[in-house]
N, C-alpha and C positions, 0 to 999 in steps of 0.2 A: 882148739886151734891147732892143736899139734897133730890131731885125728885126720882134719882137713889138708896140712901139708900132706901126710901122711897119702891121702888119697892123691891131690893132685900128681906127688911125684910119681904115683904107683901110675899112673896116664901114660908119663913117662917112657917109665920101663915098660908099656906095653911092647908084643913085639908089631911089627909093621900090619901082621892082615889083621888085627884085630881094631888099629887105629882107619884101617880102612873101612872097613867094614863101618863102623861108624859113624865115618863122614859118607856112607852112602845113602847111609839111612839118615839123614839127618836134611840130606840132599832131598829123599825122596817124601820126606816128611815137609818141607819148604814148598816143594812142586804140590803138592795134593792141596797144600794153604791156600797158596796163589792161584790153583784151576778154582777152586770154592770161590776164591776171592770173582776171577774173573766172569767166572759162571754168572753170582750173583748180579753182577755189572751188566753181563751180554740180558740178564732176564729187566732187569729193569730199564734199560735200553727197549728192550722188544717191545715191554709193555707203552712205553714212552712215545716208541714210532707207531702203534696198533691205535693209541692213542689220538695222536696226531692227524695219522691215514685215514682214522675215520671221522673226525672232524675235518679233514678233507675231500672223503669221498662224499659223506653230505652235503657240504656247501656245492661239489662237482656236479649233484645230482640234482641239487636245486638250484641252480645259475643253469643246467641243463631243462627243467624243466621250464623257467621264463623264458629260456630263450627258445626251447620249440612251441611257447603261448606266442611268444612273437611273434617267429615264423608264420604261426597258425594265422593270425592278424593278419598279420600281411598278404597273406597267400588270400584271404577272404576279401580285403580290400584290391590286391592285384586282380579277381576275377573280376568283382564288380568295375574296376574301371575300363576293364578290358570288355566286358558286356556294355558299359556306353559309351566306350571308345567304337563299337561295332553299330551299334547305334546312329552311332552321328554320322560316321560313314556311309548309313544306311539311308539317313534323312537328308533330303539337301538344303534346310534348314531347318539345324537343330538347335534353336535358340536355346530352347530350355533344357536342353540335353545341355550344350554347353555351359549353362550359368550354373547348371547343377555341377556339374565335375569343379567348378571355379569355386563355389563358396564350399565345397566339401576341404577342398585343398588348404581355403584360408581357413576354416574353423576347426583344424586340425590341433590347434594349441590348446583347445578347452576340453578335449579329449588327456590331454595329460594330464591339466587341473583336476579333472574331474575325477583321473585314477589318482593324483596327488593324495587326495582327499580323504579317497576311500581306505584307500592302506599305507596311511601315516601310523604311526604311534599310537598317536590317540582321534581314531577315524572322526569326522564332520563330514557324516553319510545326509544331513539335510542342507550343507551349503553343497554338497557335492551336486545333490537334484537341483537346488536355485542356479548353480552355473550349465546343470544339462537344459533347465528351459530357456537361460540367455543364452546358451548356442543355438536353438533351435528358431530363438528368433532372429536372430544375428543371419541365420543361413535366410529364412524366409525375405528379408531385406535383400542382403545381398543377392540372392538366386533373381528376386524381382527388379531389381536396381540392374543387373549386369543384361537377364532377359529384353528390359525394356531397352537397354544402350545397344545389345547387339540389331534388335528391330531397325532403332535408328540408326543405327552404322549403314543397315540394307540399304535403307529406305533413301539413306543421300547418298551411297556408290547406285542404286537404279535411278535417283532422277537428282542429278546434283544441281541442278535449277534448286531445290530446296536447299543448299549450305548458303546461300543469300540471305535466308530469313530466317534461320535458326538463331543466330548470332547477337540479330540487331532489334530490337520491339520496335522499331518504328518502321521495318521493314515485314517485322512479324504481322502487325497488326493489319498490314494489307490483305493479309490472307482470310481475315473475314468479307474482303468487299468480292470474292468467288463465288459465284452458285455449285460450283464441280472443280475435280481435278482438270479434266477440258476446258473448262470455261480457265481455266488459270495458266495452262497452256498456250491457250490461242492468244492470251492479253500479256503473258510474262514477255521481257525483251531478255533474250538469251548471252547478252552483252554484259547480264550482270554475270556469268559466268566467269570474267575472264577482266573484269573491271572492279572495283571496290564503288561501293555504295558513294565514297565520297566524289573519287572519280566521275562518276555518272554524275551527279548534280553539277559537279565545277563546270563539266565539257561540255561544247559543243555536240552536237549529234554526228557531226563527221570526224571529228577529232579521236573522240572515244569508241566509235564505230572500227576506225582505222588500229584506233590501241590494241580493240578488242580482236582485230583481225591476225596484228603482229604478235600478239601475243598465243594464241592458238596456233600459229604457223610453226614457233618455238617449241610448244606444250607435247605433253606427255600425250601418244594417242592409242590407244586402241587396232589389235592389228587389221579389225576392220575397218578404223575409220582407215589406214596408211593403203587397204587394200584400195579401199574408193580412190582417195586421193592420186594414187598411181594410174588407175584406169582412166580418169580426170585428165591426166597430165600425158596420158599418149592417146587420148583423144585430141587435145591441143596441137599435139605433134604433127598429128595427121588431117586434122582442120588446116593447118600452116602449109601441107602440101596438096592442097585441092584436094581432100578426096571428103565424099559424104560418109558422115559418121553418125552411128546410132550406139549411143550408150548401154547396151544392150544387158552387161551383169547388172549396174545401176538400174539398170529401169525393172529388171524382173527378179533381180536379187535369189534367195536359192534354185530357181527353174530358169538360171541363165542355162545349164545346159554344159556350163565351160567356156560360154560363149562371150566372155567381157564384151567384147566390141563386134560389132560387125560393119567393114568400112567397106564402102566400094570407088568406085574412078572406072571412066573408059580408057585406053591407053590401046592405041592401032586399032580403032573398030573394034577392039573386045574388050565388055563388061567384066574386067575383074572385081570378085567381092572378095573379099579379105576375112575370112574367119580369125579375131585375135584372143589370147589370151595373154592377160598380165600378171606377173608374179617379182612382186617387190618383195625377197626374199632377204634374211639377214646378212651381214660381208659375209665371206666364207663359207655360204651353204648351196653346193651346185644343185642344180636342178636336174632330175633322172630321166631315164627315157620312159616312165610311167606317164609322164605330164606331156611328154609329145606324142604316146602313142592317146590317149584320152582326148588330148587335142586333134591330131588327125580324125579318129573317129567320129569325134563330135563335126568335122566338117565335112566329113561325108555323109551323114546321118542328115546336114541340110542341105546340102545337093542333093541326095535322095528323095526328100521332100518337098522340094521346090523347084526339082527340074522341067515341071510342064508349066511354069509360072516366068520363066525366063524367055522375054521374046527379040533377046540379038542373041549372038556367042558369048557363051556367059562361060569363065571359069572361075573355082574354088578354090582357092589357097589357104590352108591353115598355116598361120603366123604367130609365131610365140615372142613377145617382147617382154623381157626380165632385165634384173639388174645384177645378175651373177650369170658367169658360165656355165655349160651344162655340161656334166661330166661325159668321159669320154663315152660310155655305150649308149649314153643320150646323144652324142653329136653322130654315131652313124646310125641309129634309128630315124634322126632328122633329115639326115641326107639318104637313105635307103627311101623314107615316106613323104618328102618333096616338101618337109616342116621350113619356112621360114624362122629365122634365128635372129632377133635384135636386140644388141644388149644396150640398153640404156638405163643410166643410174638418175634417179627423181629428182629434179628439179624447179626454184622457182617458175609458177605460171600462173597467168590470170586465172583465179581460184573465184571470185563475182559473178554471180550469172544474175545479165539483164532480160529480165524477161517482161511481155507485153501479155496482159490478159484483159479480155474483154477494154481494151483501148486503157487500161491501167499501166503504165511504166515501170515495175517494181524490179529493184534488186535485191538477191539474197543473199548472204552471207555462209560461207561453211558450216556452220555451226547452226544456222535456222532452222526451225521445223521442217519447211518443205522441201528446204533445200534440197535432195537427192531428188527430188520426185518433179522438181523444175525440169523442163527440158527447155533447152533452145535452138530453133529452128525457124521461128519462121523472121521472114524481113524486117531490120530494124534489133532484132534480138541480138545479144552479144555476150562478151565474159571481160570485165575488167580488172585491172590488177589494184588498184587503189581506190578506196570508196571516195573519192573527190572528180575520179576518171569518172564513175559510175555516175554519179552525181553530174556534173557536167554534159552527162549524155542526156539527162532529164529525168535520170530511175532516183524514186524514193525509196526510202526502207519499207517492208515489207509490214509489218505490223504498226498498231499505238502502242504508245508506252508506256511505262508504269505510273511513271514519274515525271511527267509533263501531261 
């Protein structure tokens, strides 16, 4: 004990560089612990993050490689729909193009099952083939089920006379008493277009005639039935002012020429003929001076060809009657080429044509078979506005019926 005092005091009495000195080292002996210490730390650390990083770059690498299998899918599926996308475009009826893109799109779900299955845990590779052959039939259905609906979808926007009898079997079952599509044509009443089945028994044959008229007058049309209709309706116009009228696009339909109408009238000892054309065009779309130089043309082209057929003073006028204005470099091409310009917007007019054939009285209805192919000219012949007008005049409807 007394050795140890002994020692410490002697610490003591060191003198100052030797108590230094020892706290340097003693200093420099703590530092070298703590870089070991640290060292060890930064290495197990390293190893920890080396660790980690590549239990991460793994996973990066395989989430990388599903997703460029995906990619790769898709990009195979994007060709193929774009090869019967090109297709269908190509076909102007691709039923079966189209029922295939349709049931590919819905049996899209059994492709998932089907990889479900395979690379689960514990794969069920033989339920995975039972649900790849109910896909396969699942498509064959569907492909044949939507093929057959798009035919009939065709088949009642080209002759909607059949949405009559798709509906109803006791109207269906008429369709066996046909020999032909013709023979069912000639005997169908086109009235049932625009009537209900129940309608048609209730009515009278003028009542529901008249329905069927008011109701197509309403209805949605076709811009060629609106073009008829308009040509129709400034024939009327020009019937009301004395002058003779030949329905000239209606009668020859694409080999008018441009020529809807051709009217004529004497007026001072000179035969004017009237070359017209009609353009019931939408509100706000002017008509150009393409449609007036085509139209002049067109009336020269029949003075040219009919000038040694004319035996007073005959002159040609081409006339443009529309139901829009004609934009400004159309109205000095009109007046530069002596184009007649009438705007008239369509209106009600007697749409009935009474006509006499072979001493028969028949009227026809807009909507009848013959109807465009009627013409009316000779004496006694007419156009009424209401089928009871018609009626009253002596004309019957045009066909029998189905259903009487």
């Amino acid at each position: 004990m007394d050795f140890l005092l002994l020692r410490i005091n002697s610490l003591f009495v060191m003198d100052g560089g030797t108590f230094f000195f020892i706290a340097i080292s003693v200093f420099i002996v703590v530092c070298y612990i703590q870089k070991q210490t640290y060292k060890g730390l930064l290495k197990m650390k390293e190893k920890k993050f080396e660790k980690e990083s590549s239990i991460l770059r793994n996973k990066f690498l395989h989430e990388k490689h599903e997703l460029n299998k995906l990619v790769d899918d898709m990009q195979k599926k994007s060709e193929k729909y774009v090869s019967l996308h090109h297709d269908i475009m190509k076909n102007k009826r691709p039923f079966s193009r189209v029922a295939e893109l349709f049931c590919d799109w819905n049996t899209a779900v059994y492709d998932d099952t089907i990889t479900f299955l395979r690379t689960k845990k514990h794969p069920a590779v033989k339920r995975s083939e039972d649900v790849k052959e109910l896909k396969e039939k699942t498509k064959e259905a569907i492909r044949n089920y939507k093929e057959m609906k798009y035919k009939y979808l065709f088949l009642l926007d080209a002759f909607p006379e059949l949405k009559q009898y798709v509906d109803d079997e006791e109207a269906l079952d008429h369709l066996s008493d046909y020999k032909d599509y013709e023979d069912f044509k000639a005997e169908r009443d086109e009235v049932f277009d625009w009537v209900t089945l129940d309608e048609y028994k209730k009515m009278d044959e003028i009542t529901r005639n008249q329905l069927a008229l008011d109701r197509y007058k309403k209805g949605k049309k076709s811009d060629w039935q609106v073009g008829m209709e308009y040509e129709m309706y400034v024939g009327h116009l020009l019937r009301e002012n004395k002058f003779s009228v030949i329905q000239y696009g209606i009668e020859n339909g694409l080999n008018d020429l441009g020529r809807d109408i051709i009217a004529s009238r004497v007026e001072n000892g000179v035969r004017y003929i009237y070359i017209i054309q009609c353009k019931n065009w939408a509100k706000g779309r002017p008509v150009h001076e393409n449609v007036v130089c085509q139209l002049y043309g067109t009336a020269m082209q029949y003075e040219l060809a009919n000038k040694d057929l004319f035996s007073q003073e005959t002159k040609i006028v081409p006339w443009l009657v529309i139901t829009n204005e004609l934009s400004d470099m159309a109205k000095k091409f009109a007046s530069k080429l002596g184009v007649l310009v009438s705007v008239r917007p369509l209106k009600d007019f007697p749409m009935i044509k009474c006509n006499i054939n072979n001493g028969n009285r028949i009227y026809h209805l807009p909507f009848d078979q013959q109807y465009y192919r009627t013409q009316i000219k000779l004496p006694g012949e007419c156009y009424a506005t209401t089928v009871k007008e018609a009626v009253d005049k002596g004309f019957r409807r045009a066909r029998r019926h189905v259903f009487e």
